[in-house]
C-alpha positions in Angstrom: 0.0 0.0 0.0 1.2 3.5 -0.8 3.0 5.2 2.3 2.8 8.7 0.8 -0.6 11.0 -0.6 0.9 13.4 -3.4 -1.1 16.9 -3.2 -0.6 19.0 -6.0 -1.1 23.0 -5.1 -1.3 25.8 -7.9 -0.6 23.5 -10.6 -3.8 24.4 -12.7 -4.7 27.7 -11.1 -4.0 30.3 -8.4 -4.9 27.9 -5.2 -6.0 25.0 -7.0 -5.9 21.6 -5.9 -5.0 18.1 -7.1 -5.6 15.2 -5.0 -7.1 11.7 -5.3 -10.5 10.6 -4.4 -9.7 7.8 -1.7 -6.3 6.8 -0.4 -5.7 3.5 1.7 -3.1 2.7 4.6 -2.5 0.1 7.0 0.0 2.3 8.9 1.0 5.8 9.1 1.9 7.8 6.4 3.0 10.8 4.4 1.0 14.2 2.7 3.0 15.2 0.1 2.3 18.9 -0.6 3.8 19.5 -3.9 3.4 23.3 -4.5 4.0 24.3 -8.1 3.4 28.6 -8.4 2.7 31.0 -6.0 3.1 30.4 -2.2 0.6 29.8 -0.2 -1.2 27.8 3.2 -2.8 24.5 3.1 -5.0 23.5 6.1 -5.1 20.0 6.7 -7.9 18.2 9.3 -9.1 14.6 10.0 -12.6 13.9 10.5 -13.6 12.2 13.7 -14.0 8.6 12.5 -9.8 9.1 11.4 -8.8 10.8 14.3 -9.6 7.7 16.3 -6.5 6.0 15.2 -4.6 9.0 13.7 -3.4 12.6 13.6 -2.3 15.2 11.9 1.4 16.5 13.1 0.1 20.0 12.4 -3.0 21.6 10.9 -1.8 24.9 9.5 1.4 24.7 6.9 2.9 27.3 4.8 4.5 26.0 1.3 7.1 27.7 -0.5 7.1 29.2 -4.4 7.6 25.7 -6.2 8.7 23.2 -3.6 7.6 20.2 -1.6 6.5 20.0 1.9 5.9 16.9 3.9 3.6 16.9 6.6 3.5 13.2 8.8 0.0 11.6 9.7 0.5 8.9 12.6 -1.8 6.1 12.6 -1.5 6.2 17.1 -3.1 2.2 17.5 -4.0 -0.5 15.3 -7.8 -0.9 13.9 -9.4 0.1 10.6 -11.2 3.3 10.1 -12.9 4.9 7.2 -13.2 9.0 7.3 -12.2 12.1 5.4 -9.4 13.8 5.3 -10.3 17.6 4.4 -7.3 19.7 2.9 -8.0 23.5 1.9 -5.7 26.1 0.3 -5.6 29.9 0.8 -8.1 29.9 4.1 -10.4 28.3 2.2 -10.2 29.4 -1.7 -10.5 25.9 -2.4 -11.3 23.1 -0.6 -11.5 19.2 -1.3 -11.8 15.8 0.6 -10.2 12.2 0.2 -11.7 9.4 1.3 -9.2 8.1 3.9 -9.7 3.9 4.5 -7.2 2.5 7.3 -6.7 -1.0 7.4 -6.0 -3.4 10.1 -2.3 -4.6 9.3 -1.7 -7.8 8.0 0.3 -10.0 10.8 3.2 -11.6 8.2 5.2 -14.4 10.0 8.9 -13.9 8.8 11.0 -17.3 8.6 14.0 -17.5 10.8 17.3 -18.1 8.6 19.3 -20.7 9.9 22.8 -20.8 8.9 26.2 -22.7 9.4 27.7 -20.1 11.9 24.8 -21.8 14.5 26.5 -25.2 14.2 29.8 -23.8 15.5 30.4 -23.3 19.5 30.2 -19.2 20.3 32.2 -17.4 22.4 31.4 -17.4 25.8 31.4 -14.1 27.8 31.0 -15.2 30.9 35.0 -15.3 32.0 35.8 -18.8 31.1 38.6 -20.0 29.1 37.4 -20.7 26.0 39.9 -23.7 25.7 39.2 -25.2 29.0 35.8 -24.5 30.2 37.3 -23.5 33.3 37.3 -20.2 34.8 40.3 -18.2 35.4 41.4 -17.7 39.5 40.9 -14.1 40.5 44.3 -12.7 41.4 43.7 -11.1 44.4 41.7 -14.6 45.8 44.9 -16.4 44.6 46.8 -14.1 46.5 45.4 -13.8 49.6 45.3 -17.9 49.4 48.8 -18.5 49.6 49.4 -15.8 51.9 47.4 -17.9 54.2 49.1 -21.4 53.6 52.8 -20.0 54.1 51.3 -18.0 57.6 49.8 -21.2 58.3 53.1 -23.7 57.3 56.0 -20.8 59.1 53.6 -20.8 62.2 53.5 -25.0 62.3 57.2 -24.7 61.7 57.4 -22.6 64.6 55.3 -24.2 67.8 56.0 -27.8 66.3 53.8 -30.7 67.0 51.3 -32.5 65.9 48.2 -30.3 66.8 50.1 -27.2 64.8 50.6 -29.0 61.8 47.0 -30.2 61.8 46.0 -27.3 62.1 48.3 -26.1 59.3 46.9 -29.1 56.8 43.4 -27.7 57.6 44.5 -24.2 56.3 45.7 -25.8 53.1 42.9 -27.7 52.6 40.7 -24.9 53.0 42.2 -22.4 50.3 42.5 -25.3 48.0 38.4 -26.0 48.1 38.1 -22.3 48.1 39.8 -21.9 45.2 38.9 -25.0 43.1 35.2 -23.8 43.8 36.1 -20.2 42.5 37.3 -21.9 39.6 34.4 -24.1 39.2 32.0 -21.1 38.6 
């Protein structure tokens, strides 16, 4: 369906008009004004039934000695209406109406296009290595890790006995879940 109503202004006469009789949308469209003497105005107004679904950006526009003007009609919500759209020249001189039908678009169902690229693994973004599957240890949690095992193995070395090197093995035992499960996410 045509997105854009051509309106021809003085091409005939002084304030003339050229328009066709009925125009038909399923969406919002376009007035051409296509102004080929003199300068001059061109009101523009929907009827009620048409401004149940659409308006006009502005009613009042001024067009240049031989040049084009746009002017933007938005169709607001989706229905069908019938109604007239009234467009006048010069306050008035002349004055004529196009029968405006909006239609109810038509719901198309685009296919999805499948392609080799989907049968290859993508790049994850989620911090793991992509070789590995595994995620890389944080620095500062690697860090902070062996800080605590050597604290925990100088301090064993230090008292001696059993009960401080127990406690020294729990240490290490610790950091290594810790980290393995930091790993693991």
């Amino acid at each position: 369906m045509p997105d854009t109503l051509p309106v021809h202004v003085n091409r005939a006469s002084l304030h003339s008009l050229e328009v066709a009789d009925r125009f038909e949308t399923d969406d919002s469209f376009e007035i051409l004004l296509i102004n080929h003497g003199e300068p001059t105005h061109v009101h523009l107004h929907v009827d009620d039934a048409l401004s149940e679904l659409a308006s006009i950006e502005a009613p009042n526009h001024h067009v240049e000695r031989e040049s084009e003007r746009r002017v933007r009609v938005t169709v607001h919500s989706h229905g069908s209406a019938f109604g007239k759209l009234k467009i006048a020249t010069s306050y008035g001189a002349e004055t004529r109406y196009v029968d405006v039908d909006i239609d109810e678009p038509i719901e198309t169902e685009e296919p999805v296009q499948v392609d080799e690229s989907l049968s290859k693994p993508q790049p994850r973004s989620d911090g793991r290595d992509d070789a590995t599957g595994v995620s890389a240890v944080p620095w500062p949690l690697l860090a902070l890790g062996l800080v605590a095992v050597a604290l925990a193995l100088v301090v064993a070395a230090w008292v001696g006995g059993t009960a401080a090197w127990l406690g020294a093995f729990v240490v290490v035992a610790a950091v290594a879940v810790a980290t393995a499960l930091a790993v693991g996410e």
